[in-house]
N, C-alpha and C positions, 0 to 999 in steps of 0.2 A: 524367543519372545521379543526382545530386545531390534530384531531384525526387522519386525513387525512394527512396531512402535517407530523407529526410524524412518521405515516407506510412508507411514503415517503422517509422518512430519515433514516430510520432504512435497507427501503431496499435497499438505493443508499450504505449503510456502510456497509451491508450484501455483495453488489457485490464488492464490492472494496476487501475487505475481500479473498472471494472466488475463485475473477479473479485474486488476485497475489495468493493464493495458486496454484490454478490451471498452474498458467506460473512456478513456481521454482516445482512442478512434472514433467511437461512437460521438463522443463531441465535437472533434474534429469534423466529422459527415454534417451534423446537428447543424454547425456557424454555416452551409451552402443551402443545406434543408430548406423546402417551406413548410407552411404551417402544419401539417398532418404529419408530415412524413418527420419534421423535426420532435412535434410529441412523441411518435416513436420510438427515435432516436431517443430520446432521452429518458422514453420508460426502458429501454433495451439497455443503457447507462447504468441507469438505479439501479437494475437488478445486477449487470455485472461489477458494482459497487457492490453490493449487498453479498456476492458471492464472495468478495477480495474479502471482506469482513467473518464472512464465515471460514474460511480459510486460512487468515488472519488468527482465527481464535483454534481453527486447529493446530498449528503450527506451534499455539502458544501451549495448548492441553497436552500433547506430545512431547515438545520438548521440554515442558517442566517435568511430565514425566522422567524424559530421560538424564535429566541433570540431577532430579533427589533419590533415582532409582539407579543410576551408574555408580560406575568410579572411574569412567575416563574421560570426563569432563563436570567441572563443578564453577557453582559460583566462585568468584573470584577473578574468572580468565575475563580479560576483559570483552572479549566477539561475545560471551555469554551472558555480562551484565548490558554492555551496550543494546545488544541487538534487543533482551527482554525488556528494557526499557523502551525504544524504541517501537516495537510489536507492542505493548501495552499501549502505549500512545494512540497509535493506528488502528489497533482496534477500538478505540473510543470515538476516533477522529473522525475516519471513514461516514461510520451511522449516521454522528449528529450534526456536522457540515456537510459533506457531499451530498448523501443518498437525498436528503430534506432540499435540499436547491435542486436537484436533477427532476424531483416529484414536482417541486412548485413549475418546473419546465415542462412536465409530460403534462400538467394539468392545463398549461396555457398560461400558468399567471409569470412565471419567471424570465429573466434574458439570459442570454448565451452569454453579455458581455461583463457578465458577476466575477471580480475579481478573483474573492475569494474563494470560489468554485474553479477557479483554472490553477492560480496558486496553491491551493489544499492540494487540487486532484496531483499537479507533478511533483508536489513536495511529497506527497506520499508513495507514488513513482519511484522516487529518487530515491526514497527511505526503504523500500522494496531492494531496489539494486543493493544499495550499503548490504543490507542485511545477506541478502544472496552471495553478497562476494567476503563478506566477514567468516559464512557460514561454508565456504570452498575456503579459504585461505586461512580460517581456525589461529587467527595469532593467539599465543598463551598468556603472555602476559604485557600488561600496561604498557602504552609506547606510542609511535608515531601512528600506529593504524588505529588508535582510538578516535582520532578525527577524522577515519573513512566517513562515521553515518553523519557525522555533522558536515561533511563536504558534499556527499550527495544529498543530503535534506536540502542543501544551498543551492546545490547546483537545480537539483528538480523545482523549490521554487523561484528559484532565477528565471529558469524557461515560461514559468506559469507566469510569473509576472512581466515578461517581454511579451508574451500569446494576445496582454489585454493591453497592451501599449499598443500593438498591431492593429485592434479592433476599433 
């Protein structure tokens, strides 16, 4: 059962992963877009925002599972507080910045050049990676990899906020 629950969680982190790739292409296409074709783009966005978010929450329903229903990994390790810290963030984040600015863009009223829609969208990018590479390299306890998700939350919004100096 346990095997089960793990492909579970792998895949809810696989989509989270995927569906924020998939929305900062989609914005990417959006900044050359005209006007129809960029609404599209950017309902085509919201929803693979909205996928990262459901993703996002399986990832998180799974591997609480398997942290209070195991015994070979528990609170305490630190990949396991950071990253759930992290993922809870993301999944609040995602809904109530991204998807609401991508919608006021598919609707006609929003711009491409919203800061905090390119810095959310690669901070959360970033915070994706962390997690992904916390979640392959499993360090146990407290140490220097504690500052992986805070180097890529930096780095990812570093990028977002250079994308609108550009624009």
């Amino acid at each position: 059962m346990s095997e089960i629950i793990l492909y579970l969680h792998i895949v809810g982190a696989i989509t989270l992963f995927s569906g924020l790739i998939a929305a900062a292409v989609a914005m990417l296409r959006m900044e050359r877009a005209e006007d129809e074709t960029r609404r599209e783009l950017a309902s085509m966005a919201r929803a693979m925002a909205s996928m990262a978010t459901g993703g996002g929450g399986l990832a998180l329903m799974f591997g609480l599972y398997l942290v209070l229903s195991g015994d070979e990994h528990n609170f305490g390790e630190a990949w396991i507080d950071n990253s759930l810290i992290l993922l809870l963030v993301m999944v609040a984040v995602i809904p109530m910045v991204i998807v609401p600015r991508l919608r006021a863009i598919a609707d006609g009223g929003g711009t491409m050049g919203d800061p905090t829609l390119w810095i959310t969208t690669t901070a959360m990018l970033g915070a994706a990676f962390g997690i992904e590479y916390l979640m392959v390299a499993k360090p146990l306890a407290h140490g220097p990899d504690d500052g992986v998700l805070l180097l890529f939350l930096l780095l990812g919004a570093a990028a977002g906020w250079m994308r609108t100096r550009e624009a």
